[in-house]
Backbone as JSON, one array per atom type, in Angstrom:
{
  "sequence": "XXXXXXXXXXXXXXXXXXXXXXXXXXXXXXXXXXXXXXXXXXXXXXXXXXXXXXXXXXXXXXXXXXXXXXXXXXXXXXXXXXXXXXXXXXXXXXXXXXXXXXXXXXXXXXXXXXXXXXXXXXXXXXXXXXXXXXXXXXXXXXXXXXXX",
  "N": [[9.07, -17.37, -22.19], [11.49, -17.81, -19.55], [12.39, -17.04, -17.28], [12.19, -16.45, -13.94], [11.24, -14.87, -11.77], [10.15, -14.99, -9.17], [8.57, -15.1, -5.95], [8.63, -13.03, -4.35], [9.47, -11.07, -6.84], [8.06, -11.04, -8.37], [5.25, -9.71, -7.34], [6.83, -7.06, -6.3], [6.53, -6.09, -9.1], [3.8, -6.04, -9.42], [2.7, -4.23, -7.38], [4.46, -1.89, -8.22], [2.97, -1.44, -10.5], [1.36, 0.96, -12.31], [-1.58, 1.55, -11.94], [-2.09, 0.28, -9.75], [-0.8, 1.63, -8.15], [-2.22, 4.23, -8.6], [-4.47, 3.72, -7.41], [-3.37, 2.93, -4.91], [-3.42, 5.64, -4.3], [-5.54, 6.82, -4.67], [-7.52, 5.87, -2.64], [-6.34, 6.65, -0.44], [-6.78, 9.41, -0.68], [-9.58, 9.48, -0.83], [-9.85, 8.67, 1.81], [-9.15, 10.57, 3.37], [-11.14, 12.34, 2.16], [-13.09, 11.66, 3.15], [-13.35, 12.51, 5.73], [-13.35, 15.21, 5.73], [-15.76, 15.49, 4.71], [-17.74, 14.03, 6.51], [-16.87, 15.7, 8.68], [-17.86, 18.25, 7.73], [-20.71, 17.45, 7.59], [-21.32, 16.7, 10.25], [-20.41, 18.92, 11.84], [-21.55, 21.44, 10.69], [-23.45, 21.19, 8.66], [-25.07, 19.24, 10.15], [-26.13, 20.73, 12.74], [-27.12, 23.3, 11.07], [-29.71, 22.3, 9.84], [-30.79, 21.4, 12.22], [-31.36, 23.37, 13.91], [-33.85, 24.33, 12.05], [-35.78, 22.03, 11.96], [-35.45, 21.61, 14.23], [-33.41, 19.14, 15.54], [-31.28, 16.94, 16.18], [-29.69, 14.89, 14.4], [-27.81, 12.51, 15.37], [-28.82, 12.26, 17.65], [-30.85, 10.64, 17.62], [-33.0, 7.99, 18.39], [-34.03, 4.82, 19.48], [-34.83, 2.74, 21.54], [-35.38, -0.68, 22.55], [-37.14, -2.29, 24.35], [-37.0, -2.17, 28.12], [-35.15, -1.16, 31.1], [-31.56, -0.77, 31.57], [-29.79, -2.54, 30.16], [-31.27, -2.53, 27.96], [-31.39, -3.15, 24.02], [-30.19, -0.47, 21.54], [-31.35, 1.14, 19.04], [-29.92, 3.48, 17.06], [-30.88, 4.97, 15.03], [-30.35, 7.82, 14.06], [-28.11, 7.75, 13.52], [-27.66, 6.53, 11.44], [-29.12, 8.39, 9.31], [-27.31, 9.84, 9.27], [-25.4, 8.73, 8.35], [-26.54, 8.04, 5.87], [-26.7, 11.2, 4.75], [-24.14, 11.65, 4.94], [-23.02, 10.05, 2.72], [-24.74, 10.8, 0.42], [-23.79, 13.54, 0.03], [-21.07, 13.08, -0.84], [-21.5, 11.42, -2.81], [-22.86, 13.44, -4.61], [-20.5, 15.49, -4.76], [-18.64, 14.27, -5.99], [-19.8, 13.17, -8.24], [-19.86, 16.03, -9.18], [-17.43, 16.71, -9.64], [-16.15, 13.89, -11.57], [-17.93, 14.84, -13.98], [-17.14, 17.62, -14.33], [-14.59, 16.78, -15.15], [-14.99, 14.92, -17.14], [-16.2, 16.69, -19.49], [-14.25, 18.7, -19.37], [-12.05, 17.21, -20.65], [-13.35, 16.45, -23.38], [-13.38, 18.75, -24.19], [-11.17, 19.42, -24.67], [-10.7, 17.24, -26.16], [-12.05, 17.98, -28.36], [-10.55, 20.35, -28.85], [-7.95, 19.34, -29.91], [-8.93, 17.76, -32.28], [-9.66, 19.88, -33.96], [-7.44, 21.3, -33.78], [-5.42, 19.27, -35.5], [-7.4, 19.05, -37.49], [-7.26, 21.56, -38.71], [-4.32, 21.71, -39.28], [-4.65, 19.54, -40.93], [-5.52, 20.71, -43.45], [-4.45, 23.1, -43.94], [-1.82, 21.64, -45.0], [-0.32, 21.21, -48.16], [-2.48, 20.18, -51.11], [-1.44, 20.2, -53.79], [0.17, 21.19, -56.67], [2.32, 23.49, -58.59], [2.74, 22.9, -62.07], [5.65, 22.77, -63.51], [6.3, 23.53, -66.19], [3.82, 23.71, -68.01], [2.42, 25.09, -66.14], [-0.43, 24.18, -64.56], [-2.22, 23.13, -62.15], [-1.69, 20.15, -60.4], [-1.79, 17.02, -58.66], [0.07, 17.04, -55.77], [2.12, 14.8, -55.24], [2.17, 13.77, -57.74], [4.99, 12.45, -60.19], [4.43, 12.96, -62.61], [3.1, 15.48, -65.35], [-0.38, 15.37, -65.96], [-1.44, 16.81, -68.0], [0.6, 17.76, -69.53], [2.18, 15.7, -69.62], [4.99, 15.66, -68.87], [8.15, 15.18, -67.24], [8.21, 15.3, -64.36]],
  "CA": [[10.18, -16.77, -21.47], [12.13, -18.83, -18.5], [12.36, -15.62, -16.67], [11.66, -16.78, -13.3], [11.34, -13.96, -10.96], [9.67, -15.45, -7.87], [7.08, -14.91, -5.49], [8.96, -11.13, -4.15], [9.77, -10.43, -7.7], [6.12, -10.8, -8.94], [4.82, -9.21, -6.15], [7.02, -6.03, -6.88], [6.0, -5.89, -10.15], [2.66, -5.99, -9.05], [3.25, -3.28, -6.94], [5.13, -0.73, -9.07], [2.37, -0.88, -12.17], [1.1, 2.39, -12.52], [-2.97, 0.99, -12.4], [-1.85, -0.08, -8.44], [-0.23, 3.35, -7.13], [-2.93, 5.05, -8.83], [-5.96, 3.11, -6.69], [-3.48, 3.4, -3.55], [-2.94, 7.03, -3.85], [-6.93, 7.25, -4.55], [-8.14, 5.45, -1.22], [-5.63, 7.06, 0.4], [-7.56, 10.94, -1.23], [-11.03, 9.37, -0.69], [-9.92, 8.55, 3.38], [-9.01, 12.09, 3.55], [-12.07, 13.47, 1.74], [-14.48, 11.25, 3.72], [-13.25, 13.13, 7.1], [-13.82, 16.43, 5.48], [-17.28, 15.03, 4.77], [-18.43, 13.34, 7.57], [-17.04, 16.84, 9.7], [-19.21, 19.24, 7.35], [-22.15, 17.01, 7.72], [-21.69, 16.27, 11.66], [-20.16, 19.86, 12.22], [-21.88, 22.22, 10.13], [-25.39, 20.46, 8.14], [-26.42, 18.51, 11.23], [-26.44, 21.91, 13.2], [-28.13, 23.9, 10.57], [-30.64, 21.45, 10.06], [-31.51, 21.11, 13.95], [-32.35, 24.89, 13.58], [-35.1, 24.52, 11.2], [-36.21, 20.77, 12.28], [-35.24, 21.02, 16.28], [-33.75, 17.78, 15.79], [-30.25, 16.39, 16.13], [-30.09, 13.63, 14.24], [-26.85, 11.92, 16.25], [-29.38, 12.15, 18.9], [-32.26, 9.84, 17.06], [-32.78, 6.69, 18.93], [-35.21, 4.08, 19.59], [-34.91, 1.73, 22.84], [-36.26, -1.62, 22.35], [-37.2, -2.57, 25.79], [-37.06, -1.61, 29.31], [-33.89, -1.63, 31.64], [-30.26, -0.78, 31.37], [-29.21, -3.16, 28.81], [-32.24, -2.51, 26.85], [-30.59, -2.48, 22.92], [-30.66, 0.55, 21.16], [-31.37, 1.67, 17.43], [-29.25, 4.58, 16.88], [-30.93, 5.61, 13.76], [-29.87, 9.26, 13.8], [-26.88, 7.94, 12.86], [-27.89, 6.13, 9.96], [-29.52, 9.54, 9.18], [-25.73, 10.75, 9.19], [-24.39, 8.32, 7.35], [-26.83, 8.35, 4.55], [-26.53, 12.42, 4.09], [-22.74, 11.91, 4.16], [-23.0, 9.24, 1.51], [-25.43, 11.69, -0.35], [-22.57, 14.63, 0.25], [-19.71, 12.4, -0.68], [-21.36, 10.9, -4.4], [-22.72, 14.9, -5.19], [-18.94, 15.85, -5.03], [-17.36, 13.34, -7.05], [-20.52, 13.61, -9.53], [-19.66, 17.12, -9.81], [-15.91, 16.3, -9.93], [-16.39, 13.38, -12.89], [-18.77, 15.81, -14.31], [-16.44, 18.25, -14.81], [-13.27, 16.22, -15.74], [-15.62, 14.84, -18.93], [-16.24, 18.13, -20.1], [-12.81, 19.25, -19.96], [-11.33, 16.04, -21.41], [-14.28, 16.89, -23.94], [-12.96, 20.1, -24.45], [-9.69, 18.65, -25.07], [-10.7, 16.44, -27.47], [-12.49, 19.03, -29.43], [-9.41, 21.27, -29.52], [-7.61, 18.44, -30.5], [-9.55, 17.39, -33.63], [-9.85, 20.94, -34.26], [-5.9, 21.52, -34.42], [-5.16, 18.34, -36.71], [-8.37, 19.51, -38.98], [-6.81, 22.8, -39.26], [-2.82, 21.24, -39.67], [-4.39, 18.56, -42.58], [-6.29, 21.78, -44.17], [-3.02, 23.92, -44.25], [-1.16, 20.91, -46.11], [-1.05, 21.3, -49.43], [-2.33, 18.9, -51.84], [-1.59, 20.4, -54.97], [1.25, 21.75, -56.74], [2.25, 23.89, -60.24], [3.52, 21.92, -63.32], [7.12, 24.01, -63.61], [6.66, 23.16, -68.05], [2.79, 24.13, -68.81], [1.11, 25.73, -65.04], [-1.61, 23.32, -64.46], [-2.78, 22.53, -60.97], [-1.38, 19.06, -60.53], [-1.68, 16.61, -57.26], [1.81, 17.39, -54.91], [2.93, 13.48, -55.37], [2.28, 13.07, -59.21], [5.5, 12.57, -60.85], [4.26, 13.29, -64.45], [1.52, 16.05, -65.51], [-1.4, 14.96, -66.45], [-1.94, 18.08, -68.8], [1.46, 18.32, -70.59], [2.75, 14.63, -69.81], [6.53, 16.34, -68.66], [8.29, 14.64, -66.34], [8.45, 16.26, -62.94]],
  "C": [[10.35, -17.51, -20.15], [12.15, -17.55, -17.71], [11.85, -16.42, -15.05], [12.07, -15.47, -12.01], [11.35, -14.14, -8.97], [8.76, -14.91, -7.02], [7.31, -13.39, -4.85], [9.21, -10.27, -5.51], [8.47, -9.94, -8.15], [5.42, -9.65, -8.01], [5.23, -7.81, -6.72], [6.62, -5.42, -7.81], [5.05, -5.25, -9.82], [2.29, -4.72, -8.51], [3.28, -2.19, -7.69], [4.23, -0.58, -10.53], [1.77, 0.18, -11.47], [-0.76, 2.58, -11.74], [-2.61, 0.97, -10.16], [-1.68, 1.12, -7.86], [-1.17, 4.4, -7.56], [-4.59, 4.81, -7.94], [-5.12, 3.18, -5.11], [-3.57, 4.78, -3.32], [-4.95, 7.61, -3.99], [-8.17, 7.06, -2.98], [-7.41, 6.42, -0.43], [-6.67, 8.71, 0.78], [-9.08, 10.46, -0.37], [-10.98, 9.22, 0.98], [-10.06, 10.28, 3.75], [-10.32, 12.87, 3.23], [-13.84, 12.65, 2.7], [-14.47, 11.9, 5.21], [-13.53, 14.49, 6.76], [-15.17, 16.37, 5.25], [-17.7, 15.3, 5.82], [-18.24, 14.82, 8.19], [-17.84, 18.11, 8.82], [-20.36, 18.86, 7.83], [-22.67, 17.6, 9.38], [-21.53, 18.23, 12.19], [-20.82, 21.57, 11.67], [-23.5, 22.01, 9.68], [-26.32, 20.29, 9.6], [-26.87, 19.81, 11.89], [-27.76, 22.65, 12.44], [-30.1, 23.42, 10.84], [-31.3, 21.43, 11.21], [-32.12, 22.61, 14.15], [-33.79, 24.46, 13.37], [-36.28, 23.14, 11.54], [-35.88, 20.71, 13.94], [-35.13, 19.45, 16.72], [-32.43, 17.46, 15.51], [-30.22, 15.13, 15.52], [-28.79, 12.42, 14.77], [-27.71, 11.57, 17.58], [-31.08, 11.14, 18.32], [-32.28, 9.11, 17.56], [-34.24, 5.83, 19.41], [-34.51, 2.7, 20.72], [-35.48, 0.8, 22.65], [-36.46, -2.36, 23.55], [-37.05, -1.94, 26.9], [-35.45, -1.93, 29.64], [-32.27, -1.01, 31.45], [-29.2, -1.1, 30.12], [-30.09, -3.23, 27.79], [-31.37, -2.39, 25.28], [-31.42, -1.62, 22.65], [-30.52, 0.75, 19.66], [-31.27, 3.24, 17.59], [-29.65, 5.1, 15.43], [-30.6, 6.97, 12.7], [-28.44, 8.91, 13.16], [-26.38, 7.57, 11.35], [-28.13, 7.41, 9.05], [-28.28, 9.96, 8.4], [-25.02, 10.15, 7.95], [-25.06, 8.18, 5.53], [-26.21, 9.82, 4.07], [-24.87, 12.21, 3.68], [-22.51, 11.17, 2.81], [-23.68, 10.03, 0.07], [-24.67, 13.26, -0.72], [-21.09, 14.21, -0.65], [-20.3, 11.96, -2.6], [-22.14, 12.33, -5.14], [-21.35, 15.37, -5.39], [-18.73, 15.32, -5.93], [-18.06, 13.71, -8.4], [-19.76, 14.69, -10.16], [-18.07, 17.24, -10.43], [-16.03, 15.62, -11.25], [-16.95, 14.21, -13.59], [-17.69, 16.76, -15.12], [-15.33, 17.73, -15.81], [-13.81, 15.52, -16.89], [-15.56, 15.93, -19.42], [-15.56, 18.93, -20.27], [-12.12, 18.38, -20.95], [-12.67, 16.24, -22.61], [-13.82, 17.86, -24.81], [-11.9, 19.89, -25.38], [-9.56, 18.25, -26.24], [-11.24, 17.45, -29.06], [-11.18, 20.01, -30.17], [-8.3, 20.87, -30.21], [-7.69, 18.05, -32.08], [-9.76, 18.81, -34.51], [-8.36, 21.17, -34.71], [-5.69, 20.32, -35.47], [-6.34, 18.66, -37.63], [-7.37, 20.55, -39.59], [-5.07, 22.5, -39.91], [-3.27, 20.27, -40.76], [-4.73, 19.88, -43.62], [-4.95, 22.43, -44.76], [-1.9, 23.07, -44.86], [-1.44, 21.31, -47.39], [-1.23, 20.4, -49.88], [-1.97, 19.14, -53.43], [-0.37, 21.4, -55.36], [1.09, 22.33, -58.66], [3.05, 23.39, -60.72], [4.41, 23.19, -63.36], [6.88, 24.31, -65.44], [4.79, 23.9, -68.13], [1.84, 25.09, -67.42], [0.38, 25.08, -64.67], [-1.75, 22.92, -63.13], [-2.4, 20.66, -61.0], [-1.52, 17.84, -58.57], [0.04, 16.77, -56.8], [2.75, 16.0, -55.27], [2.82, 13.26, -56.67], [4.22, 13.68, -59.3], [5.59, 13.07, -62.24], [3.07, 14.15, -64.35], [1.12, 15.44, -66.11], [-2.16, 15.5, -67.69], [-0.79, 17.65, -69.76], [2.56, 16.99, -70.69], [4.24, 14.98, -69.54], [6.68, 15.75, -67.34], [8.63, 15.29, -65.02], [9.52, 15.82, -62.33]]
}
């Protein structure tokens, strides 16, 4: 195909597949759900936690030297960002998790309705000339040789 679109046509394309607006509209969810995170963890966990442990972990730190400009290892915050990371792939687990086991479900009720719709076909029909149980598509019995 000569089709020549060009480097804004392609692009659009590109764009408008389905596979694309479905990974921006997901970053977009996951920005959103990492601020509801991070403020349970920082606003709610870390608290608890400092209860029972008397220990902020935003407040963890390690000084490597003397002085002013001494650097600092802020590890409490690592702290933070593991639990949220540990907060953040429990969700989704439980999220995927679920959405198998419905789509699961699905499929079951699925295979379950077309069992039950081939079942309720018939396959078998009565010779009109002798009675005989005959398959639904024969043209001719098999019993009385009469043409159907």
């Amino acid at each position: 195909m000569s089709d020549k679109k060009g480097f804004i046509g392609e692009f659009k394309e590109f764009i408008m597949r389905g596979n694309v607006m479905d990974m921006a509209v997901g970053v977009i969810v996951g920005g959103a759900f990492t601020a509801i995170v991070t403020s349970l963890n920082e606003d709610i966990l870390s608290p608890i936690l400092g209860i029972f442990g008397g220990t902020d972990f935003s407040e963890l730190k390690v000084t490597l030297g003397t002085g002013e400009l001494a650097p600092t290892l802020t590890y409490g915050n690592f702290i933070t960002a593991v639990i949220n990371f540990l907060i953040t792939a429990l969700v989704i687990f439980c999220i995927i998790k679920g959405l198998n086991h419905a789509s699961e479900k699905a499929a079951a009720l699925v295979k379950k309705n077309k069992e039950e719709a081939e079942a309720a076909t018939p396959t078998e029909k009565d010779c009109p000339y002798c009675y005989s149980k005959i398959n639904i598509k024969a043209t001719r019995c098999p019993h009385c040789t009469a043409q159907l």
